[in-house]
C-alpha positions in Angstrom: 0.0 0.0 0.0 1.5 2.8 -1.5 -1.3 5.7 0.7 -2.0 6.2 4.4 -5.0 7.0 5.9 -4.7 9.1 9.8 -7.9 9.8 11.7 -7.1 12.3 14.6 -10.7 14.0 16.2 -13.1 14.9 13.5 -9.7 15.5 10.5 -9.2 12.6 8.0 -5.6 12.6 7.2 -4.9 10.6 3.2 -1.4 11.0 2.2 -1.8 10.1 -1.9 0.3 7.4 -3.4 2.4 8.6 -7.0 0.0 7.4 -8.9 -3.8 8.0 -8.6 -5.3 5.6 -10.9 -8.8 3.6 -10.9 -7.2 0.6 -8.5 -5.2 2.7 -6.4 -9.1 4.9 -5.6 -10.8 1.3 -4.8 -7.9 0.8 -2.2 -7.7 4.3 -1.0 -11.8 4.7 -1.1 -12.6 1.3 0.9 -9.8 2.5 3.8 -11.3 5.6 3.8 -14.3 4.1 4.3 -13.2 2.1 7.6 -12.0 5.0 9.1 -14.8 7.1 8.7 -16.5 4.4 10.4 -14.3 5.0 13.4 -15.4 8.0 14.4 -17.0 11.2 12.9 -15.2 13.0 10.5 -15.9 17.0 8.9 -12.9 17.4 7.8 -10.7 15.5 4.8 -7.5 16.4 4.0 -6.0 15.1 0.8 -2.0 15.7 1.0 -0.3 15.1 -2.7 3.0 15.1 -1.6 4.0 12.1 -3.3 1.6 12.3 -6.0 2.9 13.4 -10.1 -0.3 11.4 -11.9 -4.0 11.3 -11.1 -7.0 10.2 -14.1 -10.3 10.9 -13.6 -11.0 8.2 -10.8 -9.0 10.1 -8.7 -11.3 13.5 -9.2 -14.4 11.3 -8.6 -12.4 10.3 -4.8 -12.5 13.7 -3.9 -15.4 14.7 -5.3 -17.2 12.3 -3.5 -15.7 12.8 0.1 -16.9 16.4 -0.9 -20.6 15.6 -1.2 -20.6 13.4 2.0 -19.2 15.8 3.8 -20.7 18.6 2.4 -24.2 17.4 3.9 -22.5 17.6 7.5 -21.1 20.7 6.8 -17.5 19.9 6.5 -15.0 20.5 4.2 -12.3 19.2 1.6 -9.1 20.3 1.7 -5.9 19.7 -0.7 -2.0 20.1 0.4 1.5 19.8 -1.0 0.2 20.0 -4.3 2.6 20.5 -7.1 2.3 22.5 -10.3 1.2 19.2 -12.4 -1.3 18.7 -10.0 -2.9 21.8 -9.7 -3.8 22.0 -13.3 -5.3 18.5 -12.8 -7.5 20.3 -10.0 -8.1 23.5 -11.7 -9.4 22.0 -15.2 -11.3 19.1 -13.4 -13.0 21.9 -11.1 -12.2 20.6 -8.0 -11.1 24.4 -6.7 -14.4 25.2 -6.8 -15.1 22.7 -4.2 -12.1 22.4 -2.0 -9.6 24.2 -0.4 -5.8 24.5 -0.7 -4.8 23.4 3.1 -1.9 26.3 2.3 -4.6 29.6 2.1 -6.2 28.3 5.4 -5.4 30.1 8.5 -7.1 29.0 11.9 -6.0 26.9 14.9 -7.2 23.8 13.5 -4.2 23.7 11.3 -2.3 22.5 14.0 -4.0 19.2 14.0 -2.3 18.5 10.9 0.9 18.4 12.6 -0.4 16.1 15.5 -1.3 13.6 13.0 
């Protein structure tokens, strides 16, 4: 396994694999799953550190933690992502439904650190 997935309090940490492709989103959507399962989660933070590819199964992973979080009135969020990436995110229109971890300022940013 290639991703990790962190719960800490009501954050979802995924660190992405290299490649984001339609196996490596079953993987990475079925542990997501379990951990959401642990406990409640608002907030998803999708960390591209390690990532350089991503296809269209990939936007439909974020998308979708979007719209069930959305409904609890949580939010997406994006770091570490690279120039590649962000065009990937800007012409699939994600940026219009998450956030760049980077442009958020607010105590909960610490969390990231803890996990």
């Amino acid at each position: 396994m290639e991703f990790e997935v962190k719960l800490e309090q009501e954050w979802l940490w995924i660190g992405l694999p290299v490649e984001i492709d339609h196996f490596q989103t079953e993987q990475i959507r079925k542990a997501v799953k379990e951990k959401m399962q642990e406990g409640y989660v608002k907030y998803v933070i999708f960390d591209f550190q390690k990532t350089s590819m991503m296809d269209s199964s990939g936007i439909g992973l974020i998308a979708g933690r979007y719209r069930e979080l959305a409904v609890r009135g949580g939010q997406v969020y994006v770091s570490n992502v690279s120039t590649q990436m962000k065009k990937i995110l800007s012409l699939s229109g994600l940026y219009r439904i998450v956030t760049p971890w980077e442009d958020v300022l607010t105590p909960e940013k610490s969390v990231q650190e803890n996990i």
